[in-house]
C-alpha positions as CSV (number, residue, x, y, z in Angstrom):
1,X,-75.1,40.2,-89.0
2,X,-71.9,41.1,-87.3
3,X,-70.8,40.1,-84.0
4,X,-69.0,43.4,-83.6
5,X,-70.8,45.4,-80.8
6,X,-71.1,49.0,-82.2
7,X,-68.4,50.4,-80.2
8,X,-66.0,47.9,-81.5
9,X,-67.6,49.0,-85.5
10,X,-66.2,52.3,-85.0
11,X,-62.9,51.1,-84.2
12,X,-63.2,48.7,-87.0
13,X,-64.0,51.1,-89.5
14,X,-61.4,53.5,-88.2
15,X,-58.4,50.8,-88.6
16,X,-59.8,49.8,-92.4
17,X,-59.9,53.4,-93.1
18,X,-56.6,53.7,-91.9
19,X,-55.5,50.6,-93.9
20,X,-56.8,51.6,-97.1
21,X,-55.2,55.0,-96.9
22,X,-51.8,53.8,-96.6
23,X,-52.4,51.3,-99.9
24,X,-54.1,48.1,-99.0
25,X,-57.0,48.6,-101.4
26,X,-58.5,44.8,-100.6
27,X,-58.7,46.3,-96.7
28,X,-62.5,47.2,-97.5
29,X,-63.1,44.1,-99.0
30,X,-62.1,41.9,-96.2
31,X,-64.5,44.0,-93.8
32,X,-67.5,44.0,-96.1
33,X,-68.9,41.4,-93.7
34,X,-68.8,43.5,-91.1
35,X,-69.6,47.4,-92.3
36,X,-72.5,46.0,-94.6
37,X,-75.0,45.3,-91.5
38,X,-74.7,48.9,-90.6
39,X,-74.6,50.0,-94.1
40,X,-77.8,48.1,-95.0
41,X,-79.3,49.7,-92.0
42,X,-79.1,52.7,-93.3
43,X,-80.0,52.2,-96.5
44,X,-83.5,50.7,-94.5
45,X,-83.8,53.5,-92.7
46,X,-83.3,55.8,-95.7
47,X,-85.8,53.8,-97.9
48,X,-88.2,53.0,-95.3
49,X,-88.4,49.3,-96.4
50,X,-86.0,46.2,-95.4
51,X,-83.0,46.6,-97.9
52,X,-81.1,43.3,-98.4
53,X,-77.1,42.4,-100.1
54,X,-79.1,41.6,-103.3
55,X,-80.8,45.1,-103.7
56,X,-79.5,47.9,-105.5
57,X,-79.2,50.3,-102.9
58,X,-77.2,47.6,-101.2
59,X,-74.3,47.9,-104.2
60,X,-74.7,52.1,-103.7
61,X,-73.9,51.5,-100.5
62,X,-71.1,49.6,-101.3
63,X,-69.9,52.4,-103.8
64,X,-70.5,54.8,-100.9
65,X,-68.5,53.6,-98.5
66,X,-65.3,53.9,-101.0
67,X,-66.4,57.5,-101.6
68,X,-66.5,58.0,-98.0
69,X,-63.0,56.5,-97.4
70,X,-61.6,58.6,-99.5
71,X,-63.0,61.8,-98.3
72,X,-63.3,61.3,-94.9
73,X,-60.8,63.4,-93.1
74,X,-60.4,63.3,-88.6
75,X,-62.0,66.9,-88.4
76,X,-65.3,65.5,-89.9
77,X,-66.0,63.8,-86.3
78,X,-66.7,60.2,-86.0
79,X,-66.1,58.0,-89.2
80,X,-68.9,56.0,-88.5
81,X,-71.4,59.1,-88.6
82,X,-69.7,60.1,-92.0
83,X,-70.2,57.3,-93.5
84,X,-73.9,57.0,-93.0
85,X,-74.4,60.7,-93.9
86,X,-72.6,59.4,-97.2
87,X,-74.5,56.5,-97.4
88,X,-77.4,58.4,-96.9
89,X,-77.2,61.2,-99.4
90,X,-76.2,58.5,-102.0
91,X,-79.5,56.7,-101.4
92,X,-81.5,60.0,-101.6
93,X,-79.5,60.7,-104.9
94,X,-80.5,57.6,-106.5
95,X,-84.2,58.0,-105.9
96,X,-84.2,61.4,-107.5
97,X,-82.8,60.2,-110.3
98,X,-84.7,56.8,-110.4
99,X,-88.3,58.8,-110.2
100,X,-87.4,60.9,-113.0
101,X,-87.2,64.2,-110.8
102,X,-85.1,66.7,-110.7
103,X,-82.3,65.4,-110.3
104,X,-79.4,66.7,-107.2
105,X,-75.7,65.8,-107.7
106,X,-74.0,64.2,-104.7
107,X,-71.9,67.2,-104.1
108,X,-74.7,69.4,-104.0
109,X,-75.8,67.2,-100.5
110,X,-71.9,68.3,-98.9
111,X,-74.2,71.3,-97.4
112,X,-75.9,71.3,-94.5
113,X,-79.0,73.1,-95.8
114,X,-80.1,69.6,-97.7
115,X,-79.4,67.4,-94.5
116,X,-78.1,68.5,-91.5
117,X,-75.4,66.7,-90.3
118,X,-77.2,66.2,-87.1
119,X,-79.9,64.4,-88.6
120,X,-77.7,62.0,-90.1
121,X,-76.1,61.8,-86.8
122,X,-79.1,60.7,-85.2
123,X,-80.2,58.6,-87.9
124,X,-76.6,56.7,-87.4
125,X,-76.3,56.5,-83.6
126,X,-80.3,55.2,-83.5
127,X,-79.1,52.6,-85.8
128,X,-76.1,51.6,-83.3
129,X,-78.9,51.6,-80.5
130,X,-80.2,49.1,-82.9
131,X,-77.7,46.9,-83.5
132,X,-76.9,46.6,-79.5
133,X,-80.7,45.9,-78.9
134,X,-80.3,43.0,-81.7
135,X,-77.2,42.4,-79.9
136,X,-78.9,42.1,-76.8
137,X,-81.6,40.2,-77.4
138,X,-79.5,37.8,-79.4
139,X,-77.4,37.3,-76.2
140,X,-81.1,37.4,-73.8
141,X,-82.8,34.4,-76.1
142,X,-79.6,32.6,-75.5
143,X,-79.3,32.5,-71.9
144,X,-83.3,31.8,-71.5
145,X,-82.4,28.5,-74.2
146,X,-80.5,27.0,-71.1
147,X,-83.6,27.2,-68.9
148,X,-86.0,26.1,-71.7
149,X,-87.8,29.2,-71.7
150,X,-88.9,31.1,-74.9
151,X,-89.6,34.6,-75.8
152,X,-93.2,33.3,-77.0
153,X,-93.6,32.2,-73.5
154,X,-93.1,35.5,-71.8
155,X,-95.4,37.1,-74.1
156,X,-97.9,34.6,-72.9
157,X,-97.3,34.4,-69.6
158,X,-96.4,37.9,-68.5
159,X,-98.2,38.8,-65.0
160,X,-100.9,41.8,-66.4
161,X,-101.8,42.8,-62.6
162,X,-100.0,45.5,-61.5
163,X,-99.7,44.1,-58.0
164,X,-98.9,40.6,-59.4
165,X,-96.3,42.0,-62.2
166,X,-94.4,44.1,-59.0
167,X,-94.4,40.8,-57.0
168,X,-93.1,38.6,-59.3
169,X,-90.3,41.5,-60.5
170,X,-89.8,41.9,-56.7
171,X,-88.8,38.2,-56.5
172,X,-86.7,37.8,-59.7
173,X,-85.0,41.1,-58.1
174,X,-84.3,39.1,-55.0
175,X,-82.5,36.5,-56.8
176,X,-80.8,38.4,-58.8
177,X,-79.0,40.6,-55.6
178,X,-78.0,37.2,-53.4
179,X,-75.3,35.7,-54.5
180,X,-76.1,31.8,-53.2
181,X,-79.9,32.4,-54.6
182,X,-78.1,33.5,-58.0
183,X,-75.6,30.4,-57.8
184,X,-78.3,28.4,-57.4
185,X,-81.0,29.6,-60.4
186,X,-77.8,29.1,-62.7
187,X,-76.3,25.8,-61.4
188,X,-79.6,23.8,-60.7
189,X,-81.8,25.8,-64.0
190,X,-84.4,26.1,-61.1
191,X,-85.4,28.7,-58.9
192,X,-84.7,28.4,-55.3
193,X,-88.0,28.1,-53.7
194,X,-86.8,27.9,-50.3
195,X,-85.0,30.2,-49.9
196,X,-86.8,32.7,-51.1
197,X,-89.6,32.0,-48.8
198,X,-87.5,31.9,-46.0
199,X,-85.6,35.0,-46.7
200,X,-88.1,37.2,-48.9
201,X,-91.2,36.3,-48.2
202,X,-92.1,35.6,-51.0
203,X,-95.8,34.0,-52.6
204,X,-95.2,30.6,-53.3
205,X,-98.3,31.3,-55.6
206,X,-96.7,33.8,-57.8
207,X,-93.4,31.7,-57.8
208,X,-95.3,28.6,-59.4
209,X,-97.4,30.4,-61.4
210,X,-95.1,33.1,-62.9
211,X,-91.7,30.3,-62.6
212,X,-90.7,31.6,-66.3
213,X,-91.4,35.4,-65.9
214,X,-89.1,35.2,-62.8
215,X,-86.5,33.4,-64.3
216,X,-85.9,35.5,-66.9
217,X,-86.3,38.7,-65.2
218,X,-83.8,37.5,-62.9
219,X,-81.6,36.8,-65.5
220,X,-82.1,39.9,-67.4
221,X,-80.6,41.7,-63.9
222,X,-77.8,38.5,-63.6
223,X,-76.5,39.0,-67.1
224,X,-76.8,43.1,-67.1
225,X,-79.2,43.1,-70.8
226,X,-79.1,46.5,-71.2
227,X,-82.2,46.8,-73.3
228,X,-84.4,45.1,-71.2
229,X,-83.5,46.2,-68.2
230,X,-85.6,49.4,-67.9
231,X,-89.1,46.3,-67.9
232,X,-87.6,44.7,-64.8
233,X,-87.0,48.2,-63.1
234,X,-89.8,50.7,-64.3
235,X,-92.6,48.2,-65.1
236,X,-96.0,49.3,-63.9
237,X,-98.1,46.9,-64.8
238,X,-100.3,46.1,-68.2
C-alpha cells in the first residue's frame, strides 16, 4: 500500500503524467508502487472480489494506465478520475470478452451512454475515501500500540449503555480539550484520574472500568482521525 494520502496521489499522478509526456517513458514505471494500490482498487471494485498484482486484471490495469496517459488531456477534469474510468471500462471489456459475450470495443465505452462519467467519478473518489480510512486507521492502531491497547479490545470492551457509552465519551472528551489532562494521557500512557474528578466530575467507576474505551476516544479527538471521529461525537449508544 502507498503511503501517499489521496490528495498527494493526484499530484503524483499529475507530475508522472507530465513526465512521461515530455519523454521519460520509465516515469510510469518508477510510480507503479504507488498508482497500483488505487489501480487495484478499482479493479476490486469493478470485479466485486479482492483483485491482487498477480491477477490478470491487475496487468490490464497496468496496460490501462498507459492508455490513459496518453489520452488524457487537462479538459477531462481530474487525472485521477480518468484514470479509473479507464481502468474501469478496460475491466468491463475484458469480461465481455472472457464470457464469450458479445463483445464491446474499448472505444465504444468513450460515451457516456455505457458509463456515466459520474459513476466512475463516484466509484473513484469512494475509493480515495477508502484509502484515507485505511490511512486512518493505520495511523489510529499505531497511536493505541503506545498505550497497549488493541482494536480487539475496544470491540470487547465498548460501553453498550447509552448512558454509560455518553459518560465515558463525555470524559475522553474532557481530556482531549485540556491541555495539562492531554499532556499528561500522552507523557505518563495513563489517564489522569485526578484531575478529572476534581475538574469534571467524572465516575471513577466508568474511568476504571472503561480505562481503554476512554483512552482511545480521547486520542481519536487528540490526533484529529478523521474517520473515527463521527463515534466519539454522534454515538448513541448500542
Amino acid at each position: 500500500m502507498s503511503n501517499a494520502e489521496p490528495s498527494q496521489l493526484e499530484k503524483i499522478v499529475v507530475s508522472v503524467w507530465r513526465q512521461y509526456k515530455e519523454g521519460d517513458t520509465t516515469a510510469i514505471e518508477d510510480s507503479f508502487d504507488q498508482i497500483m494500490p488505487y489501480c487495484l482498487r478499482i479493479c476490486a471494485r469493478t470485479c466485486g472480489r479482492y483483485i491482487d498484482n498477480s491477477d490478470e486484471e491487475a496487468s490490464i490495469a497496468r496496460m490501462a494506465i498507459l492508455e490513459a496517459f496518453e489520452k488524457y488531456e487537462p479538459q477531462r477534469g481530474k487525472l485521477l478520475l480518468y484514470l479509473g474510468y479507464v481502468i474501469r471500462n478496460r475491466i468491463i471489456d475484458y469480461k465481455r470478452s472472457e464470457e464469450k459475450r458479445h463483445f464491446t470495443p474499448f472505444s465504444a465505452f468513450q460515451s457516456d451512454q455505457h458509463i456515466p462519467a459520474t459513476e466512475t467519478a463516484d466509484l473513484a473518489e469512494l475509493i480515495l475515501d477508502d484509502l484515507a480510512r485505511k490511512q486512518d486507521l493505520d495511523r489510529f492502531k499505531a497511536v493505541i500500540q503506545l498505550y497497549d491497547i488493541k482494536l480487539e479490545d475496544l470491540v470487547r470492551g465498548s460501553p453498550r449503555q447509552k448512558k454509560t457509552l455518553e459518560a465515558a465519551i463525555s470524559i475522553a472528551a474532557g481530556i482531549a480539550s485540556d491541555q495539562e489532562m492531554s499532556t499528561y494521557l500522552q507523557d505518563k500512557k495513563m489517564i489522569p484520574i485526578r484531575m478529572l474528578e476534581q475538574r469534571c466530575n467524572a465516575s471513577r467507576k466508568i474511568i476504571d472500568r472503561y480505562r481503554k474505551f476512554i483512552i482511545a476516544s480521547a486520542l481519536i479527538i487528540i490526533h484529529d482521525i478523521q474517520c473515527l471521529r463521527p463515534y466519539v461525537s454522534d454515538r448513541k449508544g448500542g
